[in-house]
C-alpha positions in Angstrom: 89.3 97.3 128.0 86.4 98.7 126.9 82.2 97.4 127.9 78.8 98.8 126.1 76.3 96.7 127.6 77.6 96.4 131.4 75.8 97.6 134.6 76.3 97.9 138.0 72.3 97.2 138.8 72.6 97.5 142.8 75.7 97.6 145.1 75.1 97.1 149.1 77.3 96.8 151.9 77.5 94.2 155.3 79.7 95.7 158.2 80.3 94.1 161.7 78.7 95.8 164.8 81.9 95.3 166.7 84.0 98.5 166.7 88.0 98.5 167.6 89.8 101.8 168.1 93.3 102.7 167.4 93.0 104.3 170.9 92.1 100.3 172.2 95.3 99.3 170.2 97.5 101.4 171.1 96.5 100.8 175.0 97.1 97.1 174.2 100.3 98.1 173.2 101.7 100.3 176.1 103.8 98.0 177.3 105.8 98.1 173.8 105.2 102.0 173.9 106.7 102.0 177.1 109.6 99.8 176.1 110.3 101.5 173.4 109.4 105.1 174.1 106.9 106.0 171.9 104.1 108.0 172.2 100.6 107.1 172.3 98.4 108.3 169.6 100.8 107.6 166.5 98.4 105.0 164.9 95.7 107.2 164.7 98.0 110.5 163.7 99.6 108.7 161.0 97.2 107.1 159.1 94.2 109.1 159.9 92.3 105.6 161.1 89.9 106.6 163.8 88.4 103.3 164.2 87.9 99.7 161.7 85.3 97.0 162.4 85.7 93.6 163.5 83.6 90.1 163.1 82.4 87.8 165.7 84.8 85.3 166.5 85.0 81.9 164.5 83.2 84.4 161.3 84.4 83.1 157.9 84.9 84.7 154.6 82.4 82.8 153.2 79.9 84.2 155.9 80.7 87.9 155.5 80.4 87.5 151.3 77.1 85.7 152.2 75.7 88.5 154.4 76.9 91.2 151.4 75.2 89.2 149.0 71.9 88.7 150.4 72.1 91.8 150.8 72.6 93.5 147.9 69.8 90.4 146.3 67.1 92.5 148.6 67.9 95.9 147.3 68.1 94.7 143.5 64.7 94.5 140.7 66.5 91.2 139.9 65.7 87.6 141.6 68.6 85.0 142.9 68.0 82.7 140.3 68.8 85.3 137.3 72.5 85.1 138.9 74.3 82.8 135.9 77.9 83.7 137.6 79.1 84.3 141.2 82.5 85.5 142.4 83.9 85.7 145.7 86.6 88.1 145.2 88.3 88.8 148.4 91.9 88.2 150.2 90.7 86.1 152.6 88.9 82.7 152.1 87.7 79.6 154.3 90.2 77.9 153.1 92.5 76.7 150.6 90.1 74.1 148.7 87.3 74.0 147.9 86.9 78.0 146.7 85.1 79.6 149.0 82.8 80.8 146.4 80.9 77.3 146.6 80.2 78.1 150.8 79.6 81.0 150.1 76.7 80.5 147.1 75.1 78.4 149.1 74.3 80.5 152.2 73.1 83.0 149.7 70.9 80.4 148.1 72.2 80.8 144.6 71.2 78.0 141.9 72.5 75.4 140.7 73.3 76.6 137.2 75.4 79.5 138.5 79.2 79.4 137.3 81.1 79.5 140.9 84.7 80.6 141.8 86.9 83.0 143.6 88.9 85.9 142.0 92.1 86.8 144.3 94.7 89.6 143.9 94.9 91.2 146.9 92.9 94.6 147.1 92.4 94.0 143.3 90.2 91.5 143.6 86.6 92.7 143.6 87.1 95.0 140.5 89.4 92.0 138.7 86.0 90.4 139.5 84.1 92.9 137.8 85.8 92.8 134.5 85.5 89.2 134.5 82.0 89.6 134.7 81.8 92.4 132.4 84.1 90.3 129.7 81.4 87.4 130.2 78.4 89.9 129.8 79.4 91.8 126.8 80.6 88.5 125.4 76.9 87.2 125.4 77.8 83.9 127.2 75.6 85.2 130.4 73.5 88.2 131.5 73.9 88.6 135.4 76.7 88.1 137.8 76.7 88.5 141.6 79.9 89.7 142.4 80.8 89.9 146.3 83.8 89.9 148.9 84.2 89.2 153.0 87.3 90.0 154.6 88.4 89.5 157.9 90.9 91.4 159.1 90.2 90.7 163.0 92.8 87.8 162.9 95.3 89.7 161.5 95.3 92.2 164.1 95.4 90.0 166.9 98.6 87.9 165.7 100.2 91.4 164.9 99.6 92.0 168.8 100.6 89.2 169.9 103.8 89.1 168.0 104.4 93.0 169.0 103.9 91.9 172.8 105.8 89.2 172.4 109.3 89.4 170.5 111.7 91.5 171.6 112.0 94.5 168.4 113.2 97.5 168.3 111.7 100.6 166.8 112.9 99.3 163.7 111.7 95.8 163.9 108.0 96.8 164.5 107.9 99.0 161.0 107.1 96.0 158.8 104.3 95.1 160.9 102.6 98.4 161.7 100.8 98.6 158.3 98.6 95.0 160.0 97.1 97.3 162.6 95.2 99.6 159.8 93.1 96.4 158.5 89.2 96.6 159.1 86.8 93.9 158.4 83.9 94.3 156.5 81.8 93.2 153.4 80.4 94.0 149.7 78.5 92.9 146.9 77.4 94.0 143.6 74.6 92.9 141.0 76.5 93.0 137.7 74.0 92.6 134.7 73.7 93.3 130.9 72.0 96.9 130.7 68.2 95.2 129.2 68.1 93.4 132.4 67.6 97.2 134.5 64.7 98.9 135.5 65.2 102.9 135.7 68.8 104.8 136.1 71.7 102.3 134.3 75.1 102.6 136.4 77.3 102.0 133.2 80.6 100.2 133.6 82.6 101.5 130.7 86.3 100.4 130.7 89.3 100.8 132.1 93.1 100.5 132.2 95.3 97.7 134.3 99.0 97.6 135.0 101.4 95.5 137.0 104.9 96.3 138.3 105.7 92.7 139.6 109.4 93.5 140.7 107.5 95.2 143.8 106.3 92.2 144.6 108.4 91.3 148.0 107.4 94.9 149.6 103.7 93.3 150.9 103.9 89.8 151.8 101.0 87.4 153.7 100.5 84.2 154.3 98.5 82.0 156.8 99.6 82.0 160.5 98.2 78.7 161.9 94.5 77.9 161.5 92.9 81.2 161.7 95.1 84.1 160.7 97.7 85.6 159.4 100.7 86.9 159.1 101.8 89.8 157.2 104.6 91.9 156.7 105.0 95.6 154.6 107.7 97.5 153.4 105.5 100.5 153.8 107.6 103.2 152.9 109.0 102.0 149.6 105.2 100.5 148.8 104.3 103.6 148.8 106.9 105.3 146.5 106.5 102.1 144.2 102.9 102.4 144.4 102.6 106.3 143.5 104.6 105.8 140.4 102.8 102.7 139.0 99.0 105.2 139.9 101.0 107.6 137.6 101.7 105.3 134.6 98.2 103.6 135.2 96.4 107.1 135.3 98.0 108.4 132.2 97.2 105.4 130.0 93.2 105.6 132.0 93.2 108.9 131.0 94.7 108.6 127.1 92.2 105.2 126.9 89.0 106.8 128.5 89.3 110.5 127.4 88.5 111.9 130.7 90.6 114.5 132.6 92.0 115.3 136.2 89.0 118.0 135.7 86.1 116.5 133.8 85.6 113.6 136.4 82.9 114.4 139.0 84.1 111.9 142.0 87.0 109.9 142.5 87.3 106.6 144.9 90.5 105.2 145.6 91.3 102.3 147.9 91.3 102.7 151.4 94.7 103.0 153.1 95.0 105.8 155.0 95.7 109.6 155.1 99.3 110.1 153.9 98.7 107.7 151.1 95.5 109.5 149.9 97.3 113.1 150.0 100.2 111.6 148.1 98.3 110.0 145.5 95.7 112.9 144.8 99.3 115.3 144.1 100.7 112.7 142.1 98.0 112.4 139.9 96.7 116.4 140.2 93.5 115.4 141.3 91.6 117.5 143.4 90.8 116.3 147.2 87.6 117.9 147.2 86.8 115.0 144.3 87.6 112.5 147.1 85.2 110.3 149.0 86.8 108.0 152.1 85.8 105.9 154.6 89.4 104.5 156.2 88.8 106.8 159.1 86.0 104.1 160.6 86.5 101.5 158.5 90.8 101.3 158.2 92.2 99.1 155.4 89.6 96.3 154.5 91.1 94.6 151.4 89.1 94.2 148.3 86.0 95.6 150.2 87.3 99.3 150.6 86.9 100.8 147.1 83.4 99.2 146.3 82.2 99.8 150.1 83.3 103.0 149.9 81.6 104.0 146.4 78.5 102.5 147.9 78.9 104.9 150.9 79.6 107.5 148.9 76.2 106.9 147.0 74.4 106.5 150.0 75.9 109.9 151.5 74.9 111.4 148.0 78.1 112.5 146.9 77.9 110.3 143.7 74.5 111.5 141.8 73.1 110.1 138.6 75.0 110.6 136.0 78.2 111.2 137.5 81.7 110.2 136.0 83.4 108.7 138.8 87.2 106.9 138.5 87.7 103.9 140.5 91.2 103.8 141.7 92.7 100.4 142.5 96.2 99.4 143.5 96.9 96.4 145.4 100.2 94.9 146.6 101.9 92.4 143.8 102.1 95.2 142.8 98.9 96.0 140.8 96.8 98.9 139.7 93.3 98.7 138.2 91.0 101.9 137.4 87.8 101.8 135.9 85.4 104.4 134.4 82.4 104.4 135.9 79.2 106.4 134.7 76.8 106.5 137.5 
C-alpha cells in the first residue's frame, strides 16, 4: 500500500496515574511462589517490565479513547468539527454493541456528520485504523480522521491473580497465563489528515506492507470473563518463534516495497512486549538496537496503544526529529504483522 497525500498532523497520549509494579505482583503471588518454589523477581527479569499503569476502577474503553482524543484535539491547528471519520481501534471495548466508537465520539464532542466505528485486531488495531483512514484520505471521499484507542488491561490482571491464587497448577499450568501479567493500560490518539489541511512540518504516512499467518491463530486466545474482564491465555514460547518468522517475511517484502534498508532507517518502533522479544526481533531482522525506542519497561504490554504511544514518547523524548525515516513495527496475535513507513 502506498499514500501521497496522508499525514499524521498531531499524535498525543492519556496514561493512568495509578502505577502497579511487577514487584506488587509478584508479592501478591507469594503464596503461589511459595507453593511452587519459585523465586521472586522472575516477572520483572524476564520481560524487562519494571512497572505498567492501571485505570480507576469502573473506567471504560470508551473513556480512556475519549481522554486520548481530547487530547490530541488540544495539541492539533485543526478544530473537532473538521473530523469527517473517527475510529476507536483498540482490544478492548464497552461492549459488544453498539461500537464503542459512538460512546466514545460523544465524550469527545465529535459532530454529527463524522463516519463512526471501531477497527479491532488485536495489537493491530490502531495502525489497521490508520490505513483505513489513509485509504479514505487519498481516495478523496474525506480530509481528516481522528483515530484513537483505550485499553484496559487492569481487569485482566486481576482475573489472572485470582485464577493463579486460586486453582491448583503446577509450574506448567501457570505458563499460559504469565504473558496476562505484562499488560498495561493506557491511551492514544492521532489527527490523520490530507497534507493541505497542515500548518508547518508534514509527518508523511507513506505505505507499508501487511501479512497474516492465520494457522497461528490458537497460540493467543481472549475472551470476556464475566462483566468486566477477561480471560486470556498464551502459548508464549511458540508465539514467539511463529511471530519472529512472520516479522521476517513481512520485513523483507516492507523493505523490497518501500526501498529502505536495515541501515537507511533513522528510528525503529516496534510493539511493546518485552525484553526478550525486542532482542529477538532486532537479530532476526539485523536491525540495530541503538535504532530502538521502548517504553514496556513502565508501561508493560498495552495492546494497540504501545507502538503509537511509544512513537509519541519517543517524539517527545526527541529521539524522532523532523525528517526522520522511522519503521513502525506491528505484529499482533491472529497472527498479524503490519509495518508502515513513516517520514517524520
Amino acid at each position: 500500500m502506498f499514500f501521497r497525500h496522508t499525514c499524521i498532523e498531531s499524535l498525543a497520549v492519556a496514561l493512568p496515574e495509578a502505577i502497579l509494579t511487577s514487584a506488587e505482583i509478584e508479592t501478591r503471588l507469594r503464596p503461589l511462589y511459595e507453593r511452587l518454589k519459585l523465586p521472586e523477581g522472575r516477572l520483572e527479569l524476564m520481560t524487562g517490565i519494571r512497572e505498567r499503569r492501571v485505570w480507576p476502577a469502573g473506567t471504560r474503553p470508551s473513556d480512556a479513547s475519549a481522554a486520548a482524543g481530547k487530547a490530541v484535539l488540544a495539541k492539533s491547528g485543526l478544530r473537532a468539527e473538521q473530523v469527517e471519520l473517527f475510529i476507536h481501534s483498540a482490544v478492548c471495548r464497552d461492549m459488544l454493541e453498539p461500537a464503542t466508537a459512538s460512546f466514545a465520539h460523544r465524550k469527545i464532542g465529535l459532530p454529527p456528520t463524522a463516519q463512526i466505528f471501531d477497527v479491532s485486531n488485536a495489537c493491530l488495531g490502531f495502525l489497521n485504523a490508520l490505513t483505513v483512514a489513509a485509504g479514505l484520505i487519498e481516495s478523496g471521499q474525506i480530509k481528516c480522521a481522528l483515530v484513537a484507542a483505550g485499553e484496559n488491561g487492569g481487569p485482566l490482571v486481576e482475573q489472572t491473580l485470582q485464577t493463579l491464587l486460586t486453582r491448583p497448577l503446577d509450574r506448567h499450568g501457570i505458563k499460559p497465563f504469565f504473558a496476562n501479567l505484562t499488560i498495561g493500560s493506557g491511551a492514544v490518539a492521532a489527527m490523520v489528515c490530507h497534507h493541505d489541511l497542515v500548518r508547518g512540518r508534514t509527518h508523511r504516512l507513506l505505505g507499508g506492507i501487511a501479512r497474516a499467518a492465520t494457522h497461528h491463530s490458537e497460540l493467543c486466545q481472549g475472551d470476556t470473563h464475566g462483566a468486566d474482564s477477561l480471560a486470556m491465555q498464551t502459548d508464549s514460547e511458540a508465539l514467539l518463534v511463529a511471530g519472529l518468522a512472520l516479522a521476517q517475511e513481512t520485513w523483507r517484502d516492507f523493505t523490497t516495497t518501500t526501498g529502505w534498508t536495515a541501515v537507511g532507517v533513522d528510528r525503529v518502533i516496534c510493539h511493546q512486549v518485552g525484553s526478550t522479544h525486542r532482542r529477538k526481533l532486532y537479530e532476526a531482522l539485523g536491525l540495530d538496537l541503538a535504532k530502538d525506542f521502548s517504553t514496556f519497561e513502565a508501561l508493560g504490554n498495552t495492546g494497540s496503544v504501545a507502538l503509537p504511544a511509544t512513537l509519541a514518547a519517543a517524539v517527545a523524548a526527541g529521539a524522532v526529529k523532523d525528517g526522520d525515516k522511522v519503521a513502525l513495527l506491528g505484529i499482533g496475535s491472529g497472527l498479524n504483522s503490519l509495518m508502515l513507513a513513516l517520514e517524520w
